[in-house]
Phi, psi and omega in degrees: 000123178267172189255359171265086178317299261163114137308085219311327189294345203266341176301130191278169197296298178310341170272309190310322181282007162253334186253017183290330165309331176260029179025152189245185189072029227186115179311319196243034179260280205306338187268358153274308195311324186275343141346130170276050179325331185290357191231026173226168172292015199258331180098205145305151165276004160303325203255354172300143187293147186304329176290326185290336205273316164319304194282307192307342179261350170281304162001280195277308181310347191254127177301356206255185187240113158219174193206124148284112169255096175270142131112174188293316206265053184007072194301145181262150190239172144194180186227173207288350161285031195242301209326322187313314171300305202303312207071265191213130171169277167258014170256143002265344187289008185271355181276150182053016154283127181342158154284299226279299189311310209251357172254042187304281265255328165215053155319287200288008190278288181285352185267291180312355163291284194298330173302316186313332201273318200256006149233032148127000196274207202261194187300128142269143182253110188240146187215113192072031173293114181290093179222117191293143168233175111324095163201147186082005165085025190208148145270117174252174182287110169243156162231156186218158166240147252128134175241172152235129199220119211292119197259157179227134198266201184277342131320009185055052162233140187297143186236332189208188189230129187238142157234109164302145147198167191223153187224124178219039172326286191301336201266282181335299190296320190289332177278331182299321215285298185331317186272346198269304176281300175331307194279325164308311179318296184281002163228012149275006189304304221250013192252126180259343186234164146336306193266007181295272175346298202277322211263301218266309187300301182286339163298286210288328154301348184278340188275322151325340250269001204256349158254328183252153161257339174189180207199137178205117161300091193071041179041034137325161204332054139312320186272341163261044190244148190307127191256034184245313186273000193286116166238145192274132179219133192234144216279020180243010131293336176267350167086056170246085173345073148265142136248102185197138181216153172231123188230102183283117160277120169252176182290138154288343147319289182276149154312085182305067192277177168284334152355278199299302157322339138314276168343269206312316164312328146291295180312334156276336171303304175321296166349299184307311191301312180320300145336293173308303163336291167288337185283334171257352159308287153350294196280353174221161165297127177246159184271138180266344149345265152347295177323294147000258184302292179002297190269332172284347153302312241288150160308351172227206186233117213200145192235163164242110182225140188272157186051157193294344157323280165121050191284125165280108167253354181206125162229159151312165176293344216253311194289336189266333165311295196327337204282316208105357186238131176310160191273348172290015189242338194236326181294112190098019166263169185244166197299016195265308182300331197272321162217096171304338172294336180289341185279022201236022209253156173290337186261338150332265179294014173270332193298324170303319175286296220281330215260296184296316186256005172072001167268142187277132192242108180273137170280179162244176154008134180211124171243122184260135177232114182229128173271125193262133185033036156093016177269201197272149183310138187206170209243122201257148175240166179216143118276172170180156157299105168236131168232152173285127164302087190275167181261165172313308168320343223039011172319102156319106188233340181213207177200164156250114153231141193245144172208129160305151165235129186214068143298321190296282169333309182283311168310311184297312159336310182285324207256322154019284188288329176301315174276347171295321189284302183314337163274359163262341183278345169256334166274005191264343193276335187309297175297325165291312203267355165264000163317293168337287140350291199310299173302294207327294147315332159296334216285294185308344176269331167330233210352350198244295192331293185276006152316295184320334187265353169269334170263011163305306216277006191277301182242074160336157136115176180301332183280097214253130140325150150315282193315314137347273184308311203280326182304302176299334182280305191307297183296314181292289173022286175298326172277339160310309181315310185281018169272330160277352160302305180304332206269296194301331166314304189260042191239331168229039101228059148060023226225025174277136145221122189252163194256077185312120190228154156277098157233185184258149178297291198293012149271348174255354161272015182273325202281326165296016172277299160269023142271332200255018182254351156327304197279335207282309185282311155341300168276356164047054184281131147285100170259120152284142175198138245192086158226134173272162171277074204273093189290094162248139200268145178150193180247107184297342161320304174276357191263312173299330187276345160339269215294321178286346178284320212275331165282340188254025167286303183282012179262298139006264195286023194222134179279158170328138155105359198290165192272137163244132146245157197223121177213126177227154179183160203272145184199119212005303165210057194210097181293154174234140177237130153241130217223133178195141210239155174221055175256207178315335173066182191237173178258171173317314195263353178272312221280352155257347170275356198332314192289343192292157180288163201353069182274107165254173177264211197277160148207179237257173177307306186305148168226019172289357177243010174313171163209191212255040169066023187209022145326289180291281197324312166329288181328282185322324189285316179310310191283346174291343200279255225300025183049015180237215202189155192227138180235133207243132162200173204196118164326319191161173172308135215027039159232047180076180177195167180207137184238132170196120178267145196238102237213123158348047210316317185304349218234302192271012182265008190280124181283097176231167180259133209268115186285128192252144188310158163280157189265113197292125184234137172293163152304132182236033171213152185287138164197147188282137242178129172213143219220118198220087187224142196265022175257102184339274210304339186280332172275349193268299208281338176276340171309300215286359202269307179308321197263350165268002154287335160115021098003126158281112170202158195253161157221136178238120201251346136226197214260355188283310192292339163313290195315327201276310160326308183303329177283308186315296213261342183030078204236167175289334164233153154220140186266114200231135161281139133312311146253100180279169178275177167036324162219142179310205157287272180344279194303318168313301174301341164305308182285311122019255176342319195265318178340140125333101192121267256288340174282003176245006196271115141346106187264112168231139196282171170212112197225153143233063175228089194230055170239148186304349167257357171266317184293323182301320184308316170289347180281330190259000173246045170077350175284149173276334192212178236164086199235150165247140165314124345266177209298152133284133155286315188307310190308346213272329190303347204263278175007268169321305176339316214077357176279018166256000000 
C-alpha cells in the first residue's frame, strides 16, 4: 500500500475544504491527508462517515497523545503527540495499519481490552500500566496511563476505540529508581562494617532486578556478569578515597539513557557515603556524654534505654511532653514502670523485638491508648524510631527512640475528611433535589404549554389575546427558569456537553437576539450591532445561549431606553464577543465573585424579569467548556458594565460547511397515537392537541390500561409518562415490547428528566425518542413524521 495519496497542492479546492477537520502544517496532519485511504477499509477521505470525521478532527486537533482504531480490521489514525511513544520502528508505516499488524508483540495484552470496548462494553481505564512494546530495535518496558474509549458511527453502533494515552515510562522509573536509592540510603543508615554495606547493596539491588539484574563488588564475580551490558563506576570517579568499585548488569529492556547513567552513579555514591560514613564512625570516639546532650537538645523526642528491662537512662524534655510523664516518673525506670498501660500493647512488643533481635525499626502512623499526666487512658498517635545500641562487640545492649506526636495532624486530617465527606452527601442531595425540582416543574407545565398551543391552533392568524400573550411570556419565562435550574444541576457535576458544530456567528448572535429580544423591546433598549462574518466551530446552541444571558443580562440591569451593544471582532489570535450596557453597572465588591453561582447585583422592586442568579455562572463554565474565557468590568455602580468573551481564533478560522437548521414539516398523514400519563390534564390536552392536528388518538391514565389498550388499539406510536404509578414508563415499555405487534410500535418517552443518563436509561428500556417535559410539538411533529 503506498502511503502517499496526493500532494496537498494537487488537491482540489474543494476537498481541501472537507478535509479541513484535519487541519494541515503539521507532520502528521499532513501525512493523513496524504494517505492513500482509498487502498483501506476506510476510503478517501471525502467519503468518510461524519462520526469518523468528528474524532479524527478532536484527534489531529489536540496537543494529547491520541490514537484511533476504525473499522473490524482496526485501522489506526494518531496525531503528532502520539508520535514520540513509537520511538524508532513503527512510525511512519503504522498510519493506516491493521491494530493486529502493527501491535504483534502485545496483541494478547490490548486486544481483549480493545475487544471489551467495541463490543459494547464501557470506557476502560489503565494507569501505569506496563505494556513492553517493540522499539528501538528491542522490546522495551514502556508504562502508559491510558483509557480506551468506545467511537459510535452514525448508526449508533460502536465503529472504533479512540484512545487517550500518556507514556509514563520516565515517571515510573524515576519513582522506581528513587524508592531504590531510598531504601539503599535507610538501611545503609544502620550498617556498621563493610561487610554489612557490601552485604546490604546486593539485597536492595535483588529488590531491583528490573534495573540492575545483578551487581559485583570490587569485580567480585565480575566475570559472571554479561560483558557486553555491564557497566562499571569506581569510587575516585565520584571523588571518594575509596578503594571500592561497583560493576552493574543492566537491563536489556530499558534505554542505557542519562537517566539510567544517573541512577547507577548515585546508587555508587550512596555507597561511598556510607563507607565514608562507617569508617568515620570507626575513626572516632564518641562520648557517650557528648552523645547524651546531643540527644537531650535534639528537636524531636528521644529517649535511651537500656538492659533487657528497657531502664530509661536519658529521655528529652520533648519526649517526656509527648508521653505525658515528668522526667523524674521516667529516668532510671524500666519501660514497664513509665508505662503500664502498654503492657499488653503492639508497641511493647515491637520495643521488645527491635532490642532482641537488634534490627531497626521506623513506624508508620501508630494509635497509642496513653494516659497523659495521670488522666484517663485516650488515644495518641505517633511515629517513631527504634535503633539498637551496640557495645564494640556488636552485642545489643540498649535501644534509641526518637518519636513524634502527630495527633494534632491526625484529628485535623480525620475531621477534614469528616466535613468532604459530609460536602459530597450534600452536594450530592443538592443535585438530586434540583433534578428533582426541575421534574416537578416541568410536570405541571406539559399541560399549560399545550393547552397555549391549542389555542393557537383555534384562533390563527397574527391576532393574539392580551390574556393570551401574557399566559405565553409568563410560561416561556418559566421555562427558562427551569432550564437553568436544570444546566446548573449539571454545570456541578460536571455533566454539560456540547455539540461541535461549524456555523456562521451572525447566525448565531441573531438566534441570541431572539431569545433576549422579548426583554430588549419591552424595556424599549436602543441596541447597536457590529458582528462581523466568522465561520466558527463549536456548539451554536450554546454560544447563543452565552450572548443571549449577557443580553438579557444587560436589559435587566439598564433603565428603560438604555443603550447595549453586541460587538464581535478578530483580536490577535482571539475572536471577541462583546455585550455592553450603559445600566447599573457593578459595584467593586460584586466584581470578584460575579461568576459564582447565585451571585445577582442590586435590582429594583419589579422582580418580573428576575432569575434564580446563575446566569453569568452559566456563561463562565459554557466558554470555559469552549476553551475560552469572560471577562466582565464596569467603572463603578451606574456607570454600565461590559462582558467580553474571548473565544479561540485557531477554532475560528477552520473552513467547514456551516450546518443549516433542519426544516420543520408537519405530519402529513394521519397516525394512531395512545397517549398514556396518569396526569388527567396533560393526557387529555396532548390527546386534544394531537388529534386537531389530525391524529387518531386514545388517552389512558395508567399502565394496566395501557398495556390492555395497546392490544385493543394497536396504534403506531405511544406516548408513555415516565412516572406512572405501580409500573413506571421503563417498565411499561418493557412489557410494550413483549406484546404482539409491540416490537414495532414507536415508544416515545415524556419526562421531566433530561440529563444524558435518563435519555441512555430510556434508550436501554425500548424508547425511540426522549422528550421533556413540556412537550416541542415541532420535534413531536418530526417525530411522527418520521423525519427524526
Amino acid at each position: 500500500m503506498s502511503p502517499i495519496q496526493n500532494d496537498n497542492a494537487d488537491v482540489p479546492v474543494n476537498l481541501q475544504q472537507e478535509w479541513a477537520f484535519i487541519g494541515s502544517g503539521t507532520p502528521m496532519r499532513d501525512a493523513v491527508r496524504n494517505f492513500d485511504w482509498s487502498a483501506t477499509e476506510l476510503g478517501p477521505i471525502n467519503a468518510w462517515p461524519p462520526a469518523l470525521k468528528a474524532v479524527v478532527g478532536i484527534i489531529m486537533n489536540s496537543a494529547h497523545p491520541m490514537f484511533l482504531w476504525w473499522g473490524p480490521k482496526l485501522i489506526q489514525i494518531y496525531n503528532d503527540a502520539y508520535v514520540p511513544s513509537f520511538g524508532i520502528g513503527k512510525h511512519p508505516a503504522a498510519l493506516g495499519q491493521g491494530g493486529a499488524e502493527c501491535w504483534q508483540e502485545i496483541w494478547p495484552i490490548i486486544w481483549p481490552q480493545i475487544s471489551h470496548v467495541m463490543t459494547g462494553g464501557a470506557a476502560n481505564w489503565y494507569e501505569d500500566n506496563l505494556v513492553p512494546i517493540w522499539r528501538n530495535s528491542r522490546m522495551e518496558d514502556v508504562y502508559w496511563t491510558y483509557t480506551y474509549t468506545p467511537v459510535y458511527g452514525d448508526d449508533d453502533q460502536i465503529v472504533g476505540t479512540l484512545v487517550v494515552c500518556t507514556e509514563t515510562t520516565s515517571r515510573i522509573l524515576a519513582e522506581r529508581r528513587q524508592r531504590t536509592l531510598s531504601s539503599l540510603t535507610e538501611r545503609l543508615t544502620f550498617c556498621k562494617t563493610r561487610e554489612e554495606i557490601f552485604e546490604t547493596v546486593h539485597a536492595v539491588a535483588a529488590e531491583n532486578t528490573a534495573d540492575i539484574l545483578a551487581v559485583a563488588v570490587n569485580h567480585e564475580d565480575a566475570a559472571n556478569l554479561n560483558k557486553d551490558t555491564h557497566f562499571s563506576i569506581h569510587a575516585l570517579q565520584l571523588h571518594f578515597h575509596h578503594d571500592c568499585s561497583l560493576t552493574f548488569e543492566l537491563s536489556q529492556r530499558l534505554p542505557f539513557d542519562a537517566a539510567y547513567s544517573k541512577f547507577l552513579h548515585e546508587f555508587a555514591a550512596v555507597v561511598c557515603r556510607a563507607l565514608t560514613h562507617m569508617e568515620s564512625l570507626l575513626a572516632r570516639d564518641f562520648a557517650a556524654a557528648e552523645r547524651d546532650r546531643l540527644l537531650f537538645d535534639a528537636p524531636v523526642g528521644t529517649a535511651i534505654m537500656m538492659g533487657d528491662d528497657l531502664v530509661f537512662q536519658l529521655a528529652n524534655p520533648i519526649y517526656c511532653k509527648i508521653i505525658g510523664r515528668p522526667e523524674i516518673m521516667v529516668v532510671g525506670r524500666s519501660f514497664d514502670e513509665v508505662f503500664p498501660e502498654l503492657f499488653d500493647s503492639e508497641v511493647r512488643t515491637k520495643f521488645k523485638h527491635v532490642f532482641r533481635e537488634g534490627i531497626p525499626f521506623v513506624s508508620e502512623e501508630t494509635k497509642v491508648r496513653i494516659s497523659l499526666y495521670g488522666g484517663e487512658p485516650e488515644d495518641r498517635y505517633y511515629i517513631y524510631n527504634l535503633a539498637p545500641i551496640r557495645r564494640v562487640d556488636g552485642q545489643v545492649h540498649g535501644l534509641m527512640a526518637i518519636a513524634i506526636d502527630i495527633t494534632s495532624q491526625v484529628l485535623a486530617r480525620t475531621e477534614i475528611e469528616r466535613l468532604n465527606d459530609n460536602l459530597n452527601v450534600t452536594s450530592r442531595a443538592k443535585d438530586e433535589f434540583l433534578a428533582m425540582l426541575g421534574h416537578e416543574l416541568r410536570n405541571p407545565l406539559a399541560p399549560i404549554v399545550t393547552a397555549l398551543e391549542l389555542m393557537k391552533m383555534r384562533n390563527p392568524g397574527p391576532k393574539v389575546s392580551k390574556e393570551q400573550a401574557v399566559i405565553q411570556r409568563q410560561v416561556d419565562h418559566l421555562v427558562r427558569l427551569v432550564d437553568d435550574l436544570m444546566d446548573v444541576s449539571r454545570i456541578t457535576s460536571g455533566k454539560v456537553q456540547l455539540r461541535i458544530v461549524a456555523s456562521n456567528l451572525r447566525d448565531v448572535m441573531n438566534k441570541a437576539l431572539e431569545m433576549a429580544s422579548h426583554l430588549l423591546e419591552k424595556k424599549n433598549h436602543h441596541l447597536t450591532l457590529d458582528v462581523a462574518p466568522i465561520t466558527w466551530v463549536g456548539d451554536p446552541a450554546r454560544l447563543a445561549q452565552v450572548v443571549a444571558n449577557l443580553l438579557t443580562n444587560a436589559a435587566k440591569y439598564t433603565p428603560d431606553g438604555g443603550e447595549i451593544s453586541l460587538v464581535t471582532y478578530h483580536e490577535d489570535d482571539k475572536v471577541k464577543i462583546r455585550v455592553s450596557d450603559n445600566g447599573m453597572g457593578i459595584s467593586p465588591s460584586l466584581m470578584p465573585n460575579i461568576f459564582d453561582l447565585f451571585v445577582q447585583g442590586g435590582r429594583s422592586v419589579d422582580r418580573s424579569d428576575g432569575g434564580l442568579g446563575i446566569g453569568l455562572a452559566l456563561v463562565s463554565n459554557l466558554v470555559q467548556l469552549h476553551h475560552g474565557s469572560v471577562h466582565a468590568e464596569s467603572p463603578g455602580e451606574g456607570l454600565g458594565s461590559s462582558f467580553t468573551i474571548s473565544l479561540p481564533h485557531k477554532l475560528a478560522l477552520v473552513e467547514a460547511e456551516v450546518q443549516e437548521k433542519p426544516v420543520h414539516v408537519p405530519a402529513s398523514t394521519s397516525a394512531r397515537i395512545l397517549v398514556v400519563d396518569d396526569n388527567r390534564d396533560a393526557a387529555d390536552s396532548l390527546l386534544e392537541l394531537l388529534s386537531a392536528m389530525g391524529h387518531e388518538v386514545r388517552a389512558v391514565y395508567d399502565p394496566i390500561q395501557a398495556l390492555n389498550e395497546v392490544q385493543r388499539y394497536m396504534p403506531e406510536f405511544a406516548i408513555l409518562d415516565i412516572g406512572l404509578p405501580g409500573m413506571d414508563g421503563y417498565e411499561l415499555a418493557k412489557a410494550i415490547r413483549e406484546l404482539p405487534g409491540g416490537d414495532v410500535m414507536r415508544l416515545i418517552a415524556l419526562t421531566g428528566y433530561g440529563q444524558q443518563h435518563d435519555k441512555e436509561r430510556s434508550h436501554s428500556a425500548g424508547f425511540n425518542a426522549h422528550m421533556i417535559k413540556p412537550v416541542d410539538f415541532g420535534y413531536l411533529e418530526r417525530l411522527i413524521a418520521g423525519d427524526i
